[in-house]
C-alpha positions in Angstrom: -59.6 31.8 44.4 -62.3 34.1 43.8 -65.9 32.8 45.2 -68.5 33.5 42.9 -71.5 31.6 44.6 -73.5 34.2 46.4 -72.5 33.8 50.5 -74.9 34.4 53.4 -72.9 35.2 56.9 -74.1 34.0 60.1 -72.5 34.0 63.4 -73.4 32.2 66.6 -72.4 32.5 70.2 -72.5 29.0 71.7 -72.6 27.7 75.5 -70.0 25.4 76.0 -70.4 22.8 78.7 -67.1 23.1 81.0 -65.5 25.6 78.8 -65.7 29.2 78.2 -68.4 30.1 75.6 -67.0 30.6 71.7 -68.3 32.4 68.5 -68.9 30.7 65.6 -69.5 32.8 62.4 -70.7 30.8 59.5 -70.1 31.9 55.8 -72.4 30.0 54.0 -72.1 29.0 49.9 -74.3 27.6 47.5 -73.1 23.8 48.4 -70.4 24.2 51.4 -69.9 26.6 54.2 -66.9 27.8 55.7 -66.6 27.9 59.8 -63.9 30.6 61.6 -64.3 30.3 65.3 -62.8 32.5 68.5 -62.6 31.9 72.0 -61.6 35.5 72.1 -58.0 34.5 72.4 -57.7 32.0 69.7 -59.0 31.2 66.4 -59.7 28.2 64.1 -61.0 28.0 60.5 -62.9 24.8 59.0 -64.2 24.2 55.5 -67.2 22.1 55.7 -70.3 20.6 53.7 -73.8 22.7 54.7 -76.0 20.6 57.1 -78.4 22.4 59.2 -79.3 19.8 62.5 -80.8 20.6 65.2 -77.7 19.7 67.2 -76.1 19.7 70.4 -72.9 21.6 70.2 -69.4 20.6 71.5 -66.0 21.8 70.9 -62.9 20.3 72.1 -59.3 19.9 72.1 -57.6 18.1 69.3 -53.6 16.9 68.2 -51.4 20.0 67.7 -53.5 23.1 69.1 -56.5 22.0 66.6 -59.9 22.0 67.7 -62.7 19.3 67.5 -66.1 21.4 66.6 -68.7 18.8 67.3 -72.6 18.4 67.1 -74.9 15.7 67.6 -78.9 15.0 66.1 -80.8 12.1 65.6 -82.5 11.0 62.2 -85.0 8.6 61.8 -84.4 7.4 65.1 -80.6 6.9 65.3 -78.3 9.3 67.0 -75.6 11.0 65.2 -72.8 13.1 66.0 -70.9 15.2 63.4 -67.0 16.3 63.8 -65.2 18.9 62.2 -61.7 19.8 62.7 -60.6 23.3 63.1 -56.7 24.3 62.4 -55.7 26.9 64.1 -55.9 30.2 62.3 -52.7 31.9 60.2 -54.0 34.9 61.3 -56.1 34.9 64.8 -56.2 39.3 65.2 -57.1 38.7 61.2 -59.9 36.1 61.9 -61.0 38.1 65.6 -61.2 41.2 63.4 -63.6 39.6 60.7 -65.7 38.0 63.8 -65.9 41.6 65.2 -66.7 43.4 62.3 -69.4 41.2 61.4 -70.9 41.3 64.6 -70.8 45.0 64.4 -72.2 45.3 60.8 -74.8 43.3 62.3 -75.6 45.2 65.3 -75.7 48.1 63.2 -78.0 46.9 61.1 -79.9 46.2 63.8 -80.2 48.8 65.2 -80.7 50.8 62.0 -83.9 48.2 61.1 -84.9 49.0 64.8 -84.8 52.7 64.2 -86.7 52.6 60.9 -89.2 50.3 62.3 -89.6 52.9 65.2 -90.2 55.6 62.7 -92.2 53.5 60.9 -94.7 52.4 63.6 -95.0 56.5 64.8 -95.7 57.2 61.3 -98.5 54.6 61.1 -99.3 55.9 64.9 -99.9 59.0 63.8 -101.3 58.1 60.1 -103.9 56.2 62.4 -104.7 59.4 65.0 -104.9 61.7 62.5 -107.3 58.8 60.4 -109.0 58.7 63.9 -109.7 62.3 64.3 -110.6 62.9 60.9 -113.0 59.9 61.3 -114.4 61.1 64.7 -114.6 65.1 62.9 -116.4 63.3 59.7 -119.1 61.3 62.4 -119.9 64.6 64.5 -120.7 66.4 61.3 -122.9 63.4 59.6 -124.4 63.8 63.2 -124.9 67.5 62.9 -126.4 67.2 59.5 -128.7 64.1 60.2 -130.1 66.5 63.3 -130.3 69.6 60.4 -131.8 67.6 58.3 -134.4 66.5 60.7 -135.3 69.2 62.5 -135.7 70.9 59.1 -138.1 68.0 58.0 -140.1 67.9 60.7 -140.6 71.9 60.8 -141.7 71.2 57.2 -143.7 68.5 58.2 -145.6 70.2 61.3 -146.3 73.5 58.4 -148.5 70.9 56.3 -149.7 69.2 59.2 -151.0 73.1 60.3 -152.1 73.9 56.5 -153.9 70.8 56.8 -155.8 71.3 59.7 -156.8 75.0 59.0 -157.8 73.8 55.3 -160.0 70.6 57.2 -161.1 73.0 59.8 -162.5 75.7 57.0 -163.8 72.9 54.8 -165.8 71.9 58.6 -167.0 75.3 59.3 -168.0 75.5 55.6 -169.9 72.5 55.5 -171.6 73.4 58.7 -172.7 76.8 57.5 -173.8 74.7 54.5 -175.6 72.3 56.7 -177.3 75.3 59.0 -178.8 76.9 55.7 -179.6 73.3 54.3 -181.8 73.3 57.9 -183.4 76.4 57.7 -184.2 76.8 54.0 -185.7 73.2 55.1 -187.6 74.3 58.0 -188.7 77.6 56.0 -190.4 75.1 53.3 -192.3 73.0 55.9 -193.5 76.2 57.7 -194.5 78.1 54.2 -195.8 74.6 53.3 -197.9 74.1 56.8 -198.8 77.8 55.9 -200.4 77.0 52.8 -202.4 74.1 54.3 -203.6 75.7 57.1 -204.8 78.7 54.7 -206.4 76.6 52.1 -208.3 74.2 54.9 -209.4 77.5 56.3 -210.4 78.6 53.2 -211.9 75.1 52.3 -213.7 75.4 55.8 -214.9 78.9 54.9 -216.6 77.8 51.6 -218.3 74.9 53.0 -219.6 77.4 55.8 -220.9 79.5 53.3 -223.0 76.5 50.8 -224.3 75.3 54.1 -225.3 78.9 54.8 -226.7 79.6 51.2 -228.8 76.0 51.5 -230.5 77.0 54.5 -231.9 80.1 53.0 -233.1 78.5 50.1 -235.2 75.9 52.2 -236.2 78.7 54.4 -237.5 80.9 51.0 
């Protein structure tokens, strides 16, 4: 019969105690799994319900060259142990074949995950060192340009800073100028002023002189 349930292959490699170790591939169905198993020399083939326990493995001898594939787990605090019967195989090169082959697939696809994953990772590696570079070229020049930009600022700055002091420094040597003639058209008023005062006292002096002269020589005549 055909299976039409979609199958997942596993295969494990388990440590017997007091035995050589075995391999036991798994082909697993929607609601049963099937169970080939090797010791290299022999096979056995089981058809089983899928349980997943975290077990304790065993696998011994049985009636008539079968084998007893056992595994023990507690649940809910009660110990369990699990036995399956393996047949021996129709075919054992048949079955060994179809262990092999899967373990090669495997291992081959493995290996091929492995190699793509290396590719990947040294195409991210080098994504990220050329990201790097690009981010270190992209800092240096924001650096360069921030340094542009100020030195080129603060040239401008120290022009109007000059422009500002020669305009306060004329605007100072005008107003002084300003202030110099402000003091001497000043002084020039007081000393015409005093001038006048002097002159006209003199004269005022003079005049009173001269009645007090006239007076006399009236009296006198």
């Amino acid at each position: 019969m055909v299976e039409s349930e979609k199958t997942k292959h596993t295969c494990l490699h388990l440590e017997i105690s007091g035995a050589d170790p075995i391999f036991v591939k798994g082909t697993w169905y929607h609601s049963r799994f099937d169970i080939s198993v090797t010791d290299g020399s022999f096979t056995w083939t089981c058809n089983a319900t899928e349980e997943e326990p975290n077990s304790v493995y065993g696998f011994s001898d049985a009636i008539e060259g079968s084998k007893r594939l056992s595994w023990t787990f507690e649940k809910e605090g009660t110990k369990l142990e699990w036995r399956w019967k393996c047949k021996p195989s129709d075919d054992s090169k048949k079955i060994t074949v179809r262990i092999l082959d899967f373990l090669m697939e495997a291992n081959i696809r493995l290996s091929e995950e492995v190699v793509n994953k290396t590719r990947s990772f040294e195409k991210m590696k080098s994504e990220a060192e050329r990201c790097l570079a690009q981010g270190e070229k992209l800092c240096d020049e924001k650096t360069e340009f921030e340094n542009a930009t100020y030195a080129k600022f603060l040239s401008v700055l120290n022009a109007k800073k000059a422009k500002l002091r020669a305009v306060r420094d004329k605007e100072d040597s005008v107003r002084a100028v300003e202030e110099e003639e402000s003091t001497y058209k000043a002084e020039s008023f007081e000393s015409g002023r005093s001038d006048d005062e002097q002159s006209g006292e003199e004269a005022s002096e003079k005049a009173t002189s001269s009645k007090a002269r006239g007076g006399k020589r009236a009296a006198r005549s």
